[in-house]
VOPAGU-2260 file (C-alpha; in pm, 1 decimal, decimal comma):
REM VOPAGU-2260
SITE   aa  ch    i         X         Y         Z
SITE  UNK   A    0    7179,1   21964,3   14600,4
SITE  UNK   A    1    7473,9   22227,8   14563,7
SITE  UNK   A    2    7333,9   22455,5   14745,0
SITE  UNK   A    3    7497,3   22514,0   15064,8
SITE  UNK   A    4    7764,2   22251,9   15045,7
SITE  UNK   A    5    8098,7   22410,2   15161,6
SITE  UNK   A    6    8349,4   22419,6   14848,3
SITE  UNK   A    7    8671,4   22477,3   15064,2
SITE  UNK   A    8    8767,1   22752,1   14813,8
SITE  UNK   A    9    8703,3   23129,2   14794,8
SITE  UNK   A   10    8463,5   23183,7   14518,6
SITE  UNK   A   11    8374,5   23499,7   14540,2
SITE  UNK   A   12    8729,4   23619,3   14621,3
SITE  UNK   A   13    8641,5   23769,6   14931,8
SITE  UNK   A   14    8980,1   23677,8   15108,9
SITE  UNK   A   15    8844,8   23479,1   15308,8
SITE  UNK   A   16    8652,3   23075,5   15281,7
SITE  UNK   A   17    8312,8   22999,6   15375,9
SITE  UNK   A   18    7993,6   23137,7   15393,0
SITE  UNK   A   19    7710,0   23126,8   15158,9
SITE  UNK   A   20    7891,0   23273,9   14849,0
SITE  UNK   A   21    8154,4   23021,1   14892,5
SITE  UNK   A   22    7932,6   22690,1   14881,7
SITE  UNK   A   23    7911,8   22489,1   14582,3
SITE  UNK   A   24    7595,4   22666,9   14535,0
SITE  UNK   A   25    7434,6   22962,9   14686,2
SITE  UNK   A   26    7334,1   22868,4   15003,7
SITE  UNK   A   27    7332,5   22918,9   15426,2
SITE  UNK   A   28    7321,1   22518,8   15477,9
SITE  UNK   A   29    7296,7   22223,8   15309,7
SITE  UNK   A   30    6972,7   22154,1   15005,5
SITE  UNK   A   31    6899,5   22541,6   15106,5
SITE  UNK   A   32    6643,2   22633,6   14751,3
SITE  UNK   A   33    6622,7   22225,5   14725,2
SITE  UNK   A   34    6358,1   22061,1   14435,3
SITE  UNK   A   35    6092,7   21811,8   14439,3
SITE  UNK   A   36    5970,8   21630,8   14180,0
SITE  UNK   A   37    5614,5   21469,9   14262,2
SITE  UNK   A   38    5470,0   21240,5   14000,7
SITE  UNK   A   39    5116,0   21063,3   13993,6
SITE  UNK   A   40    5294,5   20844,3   13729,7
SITE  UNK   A   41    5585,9   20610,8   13790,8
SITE  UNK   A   42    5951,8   20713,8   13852,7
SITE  UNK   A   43    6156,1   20473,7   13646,8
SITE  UNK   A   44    6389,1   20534,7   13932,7
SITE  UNK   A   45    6694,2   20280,4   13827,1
SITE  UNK   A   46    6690,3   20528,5   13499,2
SITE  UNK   A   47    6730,2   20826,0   13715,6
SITE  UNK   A   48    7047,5   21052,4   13624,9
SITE  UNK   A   49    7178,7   21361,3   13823,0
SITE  UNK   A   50    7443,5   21617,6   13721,5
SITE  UNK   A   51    7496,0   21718,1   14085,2
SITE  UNK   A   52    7897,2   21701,2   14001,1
SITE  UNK   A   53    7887,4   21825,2   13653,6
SITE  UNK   A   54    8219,8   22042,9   13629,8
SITE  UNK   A   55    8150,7   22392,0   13465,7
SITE  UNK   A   56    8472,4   22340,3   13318,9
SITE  UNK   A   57    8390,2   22040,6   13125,9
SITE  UNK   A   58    8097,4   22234,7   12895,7
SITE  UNK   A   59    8313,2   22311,9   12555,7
SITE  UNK   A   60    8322,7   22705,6   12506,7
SITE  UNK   A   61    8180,8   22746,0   12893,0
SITE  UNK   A   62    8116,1   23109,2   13012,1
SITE  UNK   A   63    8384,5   23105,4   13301,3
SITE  UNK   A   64    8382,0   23443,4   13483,5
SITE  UNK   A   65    8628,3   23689,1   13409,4
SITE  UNK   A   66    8818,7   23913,7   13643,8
SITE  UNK   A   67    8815,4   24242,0   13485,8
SITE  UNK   A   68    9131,7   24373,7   13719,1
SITE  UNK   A   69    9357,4   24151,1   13520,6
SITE  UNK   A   70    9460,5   24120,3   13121,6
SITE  UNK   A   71    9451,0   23734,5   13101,5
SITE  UNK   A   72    9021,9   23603,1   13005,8
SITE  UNK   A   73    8810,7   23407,5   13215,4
SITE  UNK   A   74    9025,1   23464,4   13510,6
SITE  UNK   A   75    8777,5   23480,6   13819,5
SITE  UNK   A   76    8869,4   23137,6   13927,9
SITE  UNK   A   77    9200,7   23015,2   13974,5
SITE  UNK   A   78    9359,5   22741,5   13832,3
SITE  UNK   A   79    9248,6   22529,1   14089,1
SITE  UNK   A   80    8927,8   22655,3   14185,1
SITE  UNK   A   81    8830,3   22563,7   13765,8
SITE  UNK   A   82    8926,6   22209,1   13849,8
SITE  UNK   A   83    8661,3   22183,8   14160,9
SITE  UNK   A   84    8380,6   22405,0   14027,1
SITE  UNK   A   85    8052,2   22273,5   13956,1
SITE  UNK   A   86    7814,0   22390,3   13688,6
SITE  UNK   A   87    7509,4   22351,9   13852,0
SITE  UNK   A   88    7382,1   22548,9   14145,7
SITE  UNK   A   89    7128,4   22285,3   14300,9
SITE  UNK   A   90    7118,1   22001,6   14051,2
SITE  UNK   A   91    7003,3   21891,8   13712,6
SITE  UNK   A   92    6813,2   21614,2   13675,2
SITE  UNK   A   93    6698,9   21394,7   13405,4
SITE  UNK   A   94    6400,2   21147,7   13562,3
SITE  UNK   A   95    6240,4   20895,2   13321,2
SITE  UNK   A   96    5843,9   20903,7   13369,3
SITE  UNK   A   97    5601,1   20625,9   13228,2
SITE  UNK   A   98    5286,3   20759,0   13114,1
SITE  UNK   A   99    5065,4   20548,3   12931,3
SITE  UNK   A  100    5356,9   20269,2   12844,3
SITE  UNK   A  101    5581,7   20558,4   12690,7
SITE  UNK   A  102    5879,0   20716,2   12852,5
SITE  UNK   A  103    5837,4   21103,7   12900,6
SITE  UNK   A  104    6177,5   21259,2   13105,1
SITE  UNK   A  105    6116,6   21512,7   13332,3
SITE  UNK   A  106    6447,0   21727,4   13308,7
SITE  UNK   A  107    6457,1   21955,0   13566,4
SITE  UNK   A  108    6687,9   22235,3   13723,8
SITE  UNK   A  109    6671,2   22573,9   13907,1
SITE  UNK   A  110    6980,9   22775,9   13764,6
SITE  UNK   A  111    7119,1   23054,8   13974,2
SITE  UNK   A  112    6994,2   23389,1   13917,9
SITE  UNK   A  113    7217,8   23599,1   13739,7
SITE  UNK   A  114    7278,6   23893,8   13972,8
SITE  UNK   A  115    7394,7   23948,4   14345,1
SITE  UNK   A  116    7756,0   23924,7   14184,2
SITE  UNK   A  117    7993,4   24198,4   14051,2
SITE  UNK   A  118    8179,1   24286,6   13738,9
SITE  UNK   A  119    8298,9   23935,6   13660,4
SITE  UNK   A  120    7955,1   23885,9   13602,1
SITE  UNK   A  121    8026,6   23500,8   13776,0
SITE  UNK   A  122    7626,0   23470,3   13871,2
SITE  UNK   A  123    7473,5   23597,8   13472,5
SITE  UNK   A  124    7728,0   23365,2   13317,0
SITE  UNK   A  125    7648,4   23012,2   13530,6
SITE  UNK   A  126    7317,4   23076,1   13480,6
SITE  UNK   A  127    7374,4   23076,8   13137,0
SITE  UNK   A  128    7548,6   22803,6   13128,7
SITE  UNK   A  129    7301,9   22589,3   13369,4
SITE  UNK   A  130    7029,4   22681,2   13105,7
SITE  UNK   A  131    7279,2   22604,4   12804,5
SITE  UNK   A  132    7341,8   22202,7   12958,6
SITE  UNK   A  133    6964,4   22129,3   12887,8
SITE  UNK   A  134    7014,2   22262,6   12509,5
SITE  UNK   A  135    7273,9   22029,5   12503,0
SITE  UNK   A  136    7154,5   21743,6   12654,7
SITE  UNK   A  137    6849,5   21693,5   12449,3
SITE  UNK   A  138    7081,2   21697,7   12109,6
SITE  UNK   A  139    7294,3   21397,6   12284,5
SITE  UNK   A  140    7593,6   21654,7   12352,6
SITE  UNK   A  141    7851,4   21408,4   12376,8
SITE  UNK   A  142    8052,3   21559,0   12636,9
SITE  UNK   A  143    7806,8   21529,9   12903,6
SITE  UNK   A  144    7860,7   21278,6   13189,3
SITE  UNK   A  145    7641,2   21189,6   13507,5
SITE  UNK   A  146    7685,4   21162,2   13853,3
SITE  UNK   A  147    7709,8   20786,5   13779,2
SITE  UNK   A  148    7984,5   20837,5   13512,4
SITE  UNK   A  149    7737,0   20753,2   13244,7
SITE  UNK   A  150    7812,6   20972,1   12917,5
SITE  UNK   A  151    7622,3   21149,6   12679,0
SITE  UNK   A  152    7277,1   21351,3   12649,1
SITE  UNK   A  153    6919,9   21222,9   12576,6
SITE  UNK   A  154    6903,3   20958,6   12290,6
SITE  UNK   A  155    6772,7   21060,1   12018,7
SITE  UNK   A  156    6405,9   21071,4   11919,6
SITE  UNK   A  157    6350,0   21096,9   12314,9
SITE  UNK   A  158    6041,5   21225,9   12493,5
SITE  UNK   A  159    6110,0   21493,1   12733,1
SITE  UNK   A  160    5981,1   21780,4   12927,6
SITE  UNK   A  161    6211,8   22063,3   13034,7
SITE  UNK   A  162    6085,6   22232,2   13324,6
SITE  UNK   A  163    6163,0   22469,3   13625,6
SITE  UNK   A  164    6242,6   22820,8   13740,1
SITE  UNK   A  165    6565,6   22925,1   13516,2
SITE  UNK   A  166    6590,3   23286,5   13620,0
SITE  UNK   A  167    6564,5   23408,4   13279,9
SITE  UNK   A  168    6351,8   23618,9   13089,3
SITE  UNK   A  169    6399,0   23616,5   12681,0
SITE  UNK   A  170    6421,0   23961,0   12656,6
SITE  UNK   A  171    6377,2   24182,5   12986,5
SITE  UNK   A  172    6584,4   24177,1   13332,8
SITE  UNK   A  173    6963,2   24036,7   13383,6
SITE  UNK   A  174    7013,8   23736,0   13251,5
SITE  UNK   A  175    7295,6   23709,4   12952,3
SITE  UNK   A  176    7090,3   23807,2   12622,2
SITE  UNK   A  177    6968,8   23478,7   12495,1
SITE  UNK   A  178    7001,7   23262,7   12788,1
SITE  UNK   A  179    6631,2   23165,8   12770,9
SITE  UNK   A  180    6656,9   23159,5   12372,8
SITE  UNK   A  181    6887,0   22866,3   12415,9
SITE  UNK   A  182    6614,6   22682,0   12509,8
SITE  UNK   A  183    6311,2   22869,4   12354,3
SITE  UNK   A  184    6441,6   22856,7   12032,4
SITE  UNK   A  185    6574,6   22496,2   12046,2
SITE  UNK   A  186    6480,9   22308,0   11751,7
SITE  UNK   A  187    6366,2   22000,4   11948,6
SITE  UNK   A  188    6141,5   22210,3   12212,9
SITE  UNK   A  189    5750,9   22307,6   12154,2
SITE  UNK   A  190    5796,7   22672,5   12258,6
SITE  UNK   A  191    5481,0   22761,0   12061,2
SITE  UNK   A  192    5206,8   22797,0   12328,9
SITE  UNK   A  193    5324,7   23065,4   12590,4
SITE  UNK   A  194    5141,6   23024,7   12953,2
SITE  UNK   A  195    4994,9   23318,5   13048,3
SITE  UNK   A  196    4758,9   23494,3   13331,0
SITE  UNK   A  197    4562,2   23762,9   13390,0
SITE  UNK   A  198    4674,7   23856,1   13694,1
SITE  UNK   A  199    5004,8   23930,9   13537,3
SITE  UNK   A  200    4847,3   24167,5   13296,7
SITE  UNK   A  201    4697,9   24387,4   13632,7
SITE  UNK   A  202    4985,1   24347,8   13835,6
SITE  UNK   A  203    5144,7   24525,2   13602,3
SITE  UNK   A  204    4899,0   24783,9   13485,8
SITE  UNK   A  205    4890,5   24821,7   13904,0
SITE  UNK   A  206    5271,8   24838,4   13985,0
SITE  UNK   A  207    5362,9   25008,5   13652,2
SITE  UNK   A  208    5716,6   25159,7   13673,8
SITE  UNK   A  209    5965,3   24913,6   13459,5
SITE  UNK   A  210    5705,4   24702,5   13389,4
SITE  UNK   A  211    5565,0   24951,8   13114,0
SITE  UNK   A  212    5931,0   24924,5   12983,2
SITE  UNK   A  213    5982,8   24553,2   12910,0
SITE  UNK   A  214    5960,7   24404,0   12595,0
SITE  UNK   A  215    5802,3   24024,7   12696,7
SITE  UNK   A  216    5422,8   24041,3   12715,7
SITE  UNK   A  217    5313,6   24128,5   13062,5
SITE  UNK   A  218    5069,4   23837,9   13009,0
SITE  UNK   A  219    5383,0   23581,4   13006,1
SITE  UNK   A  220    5520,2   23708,2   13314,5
SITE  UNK   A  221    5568,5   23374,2   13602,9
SITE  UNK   A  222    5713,2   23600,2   13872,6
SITE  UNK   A  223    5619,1   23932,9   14111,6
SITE  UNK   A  224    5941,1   24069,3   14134,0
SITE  UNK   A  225    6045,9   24451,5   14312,7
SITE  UNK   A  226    6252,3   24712,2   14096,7
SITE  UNK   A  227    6441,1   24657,7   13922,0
SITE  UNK   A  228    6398,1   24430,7   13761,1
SITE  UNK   A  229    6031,8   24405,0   13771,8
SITE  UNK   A  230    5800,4   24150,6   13656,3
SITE  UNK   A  231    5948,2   23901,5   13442,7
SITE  UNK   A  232    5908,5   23499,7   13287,5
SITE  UNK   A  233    6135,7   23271,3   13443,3
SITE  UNK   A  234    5953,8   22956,2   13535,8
SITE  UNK   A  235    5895,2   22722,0   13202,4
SITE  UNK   A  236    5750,8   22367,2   13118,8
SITE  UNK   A  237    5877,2   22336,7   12802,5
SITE  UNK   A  238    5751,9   21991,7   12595,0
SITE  UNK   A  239    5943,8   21808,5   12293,6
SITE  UNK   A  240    5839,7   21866,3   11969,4
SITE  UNK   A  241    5643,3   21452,5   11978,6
SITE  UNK   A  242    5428,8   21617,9   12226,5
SITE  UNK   A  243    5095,9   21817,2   12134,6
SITE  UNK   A  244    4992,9   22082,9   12428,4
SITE  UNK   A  245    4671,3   22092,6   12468,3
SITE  UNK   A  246    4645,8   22379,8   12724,2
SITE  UNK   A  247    4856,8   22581,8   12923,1
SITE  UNK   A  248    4851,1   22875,1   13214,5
SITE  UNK   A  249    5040,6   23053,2   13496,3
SITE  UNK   A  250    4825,3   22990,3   13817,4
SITE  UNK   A  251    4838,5   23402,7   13886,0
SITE  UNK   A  252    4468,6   23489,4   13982,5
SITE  UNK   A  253    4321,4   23852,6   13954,0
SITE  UNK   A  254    4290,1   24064,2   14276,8
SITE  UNK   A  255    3888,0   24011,6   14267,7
SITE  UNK   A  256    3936,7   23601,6   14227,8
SITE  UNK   A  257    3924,6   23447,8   14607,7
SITE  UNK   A  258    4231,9   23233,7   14493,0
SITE  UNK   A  259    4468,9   23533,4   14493,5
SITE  UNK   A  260    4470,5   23490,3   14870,8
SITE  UNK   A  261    4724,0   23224,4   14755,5
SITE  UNK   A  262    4952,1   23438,9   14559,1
SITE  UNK   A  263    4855,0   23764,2   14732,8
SITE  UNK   A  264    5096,6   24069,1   14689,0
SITE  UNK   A  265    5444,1   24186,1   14878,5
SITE  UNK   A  266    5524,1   23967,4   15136,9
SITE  UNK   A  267    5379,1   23729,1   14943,6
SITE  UNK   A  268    5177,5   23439,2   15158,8
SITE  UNK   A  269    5388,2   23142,5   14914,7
SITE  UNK   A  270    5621,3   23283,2   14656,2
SITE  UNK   A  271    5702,9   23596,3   14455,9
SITE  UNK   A  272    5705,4   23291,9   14157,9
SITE  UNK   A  273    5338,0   23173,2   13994,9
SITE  UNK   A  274    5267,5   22830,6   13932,0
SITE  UNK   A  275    5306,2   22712,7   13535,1
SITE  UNK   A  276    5160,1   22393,1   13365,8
SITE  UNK   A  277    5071,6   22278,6   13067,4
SITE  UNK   A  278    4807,8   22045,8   12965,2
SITE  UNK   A  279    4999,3   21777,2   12705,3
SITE  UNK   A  280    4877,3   21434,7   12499,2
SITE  UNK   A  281    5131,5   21153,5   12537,7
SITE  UNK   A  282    5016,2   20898,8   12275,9
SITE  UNK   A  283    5104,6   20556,5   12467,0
SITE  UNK   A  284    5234,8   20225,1   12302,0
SITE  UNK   A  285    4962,3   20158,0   11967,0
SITE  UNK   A  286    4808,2   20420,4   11978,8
């Protein structure tokens, strides 16, 4: 994990180092926002690959922040700050499952969101970017490179899911317009079966305010947020195109349903963020 892990250097050119701005990742201590990935299938574990160290840098045409004091582009970081900055903001990983004797990878990542920065704009654009490595990887970008030193995306003809809390809706909130497109609209992703509740539909005919506003179904919405921004869909399990989905949801009960005492309203008794799956066939070996 990034988050949390002192950088030595004064990202948000504050004047001063340390702090949670500063880390690697956005963070008070160490894994801070960590992941878990549990699986009632096997890990091929040995096949595991992280992007923990990924330099932002290294992503051709990358969104570096710009200071908008100065004339020169893409400023925000020094020199030498560029050569120590990581792309990710917790991790990326790329884990190999076997279900049914086929391989299905499980690439997951929580990008930053893309606000509590300021007119560079540092937050919108790495969040961009962290959602951007993913498009890549699953077209075998050929400039990405592991924690391990290993090079290159997913092969070819791979099996994958893409999955996690990106902190970005297509069209409503923050985010840099068409950060969630890059995936969503990815030639090699099965974006055709939107998970959706029906307690998003009342929280928002309840709350109203910028909700009325926004452009994505209420009925796609994954997370309760305050205004602004409002309700919006950030959290996605996005299949390949080999894989059929069967069904799909946002666990996001109705007030009357006794399992909204699990997602409950402001302070929220688990997480302003609803719980997405999706139901999909994995054809194994003969079959």
């Amino acid at each position: 994990m990034n988050t949390g892990v002192p950088s030595g250097l004064d990202l948000d050119n504050s004047g001063s180092v340390g702090g949670p701005n500063d880390a690697c990742g956005f963070g008070f201590f160490p894994g801070q926002y960590g992941m878990v990935v549990y699986s009632k299938h096997p890990i091929d574990q040995a096949a595991v690959r992280t992007f923990q160290h990924f330099l932002w840098k290294d992503m051709p045409g990358a969104l570096l922040p710009d200071d908008p004091a100065t004339p020169a582009p893409r400023d925000w970081y020094s020199a030498a700050e560029v050569e120590q900055v990581r792309l990710s903001s917790k991790s990326h990983w790329d884990m190999p499952i076997q279900v049914g004797g086929r391989t299905v990878h499980f690439l997951v990542s929580h990008p930053t969101p893309p606000v509590f920065d300021g007119p560079e704009g540092r937050n919108g654009t790495r969040n961009h970017d962290e959602i951007r490595f993913w498009a890549d990887y699953v077209r075998n970008a050929d400039y990405v490179y592991d924690d391990a030193g290993q090079r290159g995306g997913l092969r070819p003809g791979s099996t994958f899911v893409i999955a996690g809390d990106q902190n970005a809706d297509p069209h409503d909130g923050d985010s840099v317009p068409g950060a969630a497109q890059q995936l969503l609209d990815s030639p090699r992703v099965n974006s055709t079966h939107v998970p959706t509740s029906a307690g998003a539909v009342e929280a928002t005919q309840l709350q109203g305010g910028v909700n009325l506003t926004h452009i994505t179904p209420a009925a796609h919405d994954t997370a309760d947020f305050s205004e602004p921004p409002g309700n919006l869909r950030v959290d996605y399990v996005l299949p390949s195109k080999q894989l059929r989905i069967k069904d799909s949801g946002v666990f996001w009960p109705v007030s009357s349903d006794p399992l909204s005492a699990l997602t409950g309203t402001y302070p929220f008794p688990s997480s302003d963020h609803r719980l997405v799956w999706a139901d999909v066939l994995v054809r194994g070996k003969g079959r």
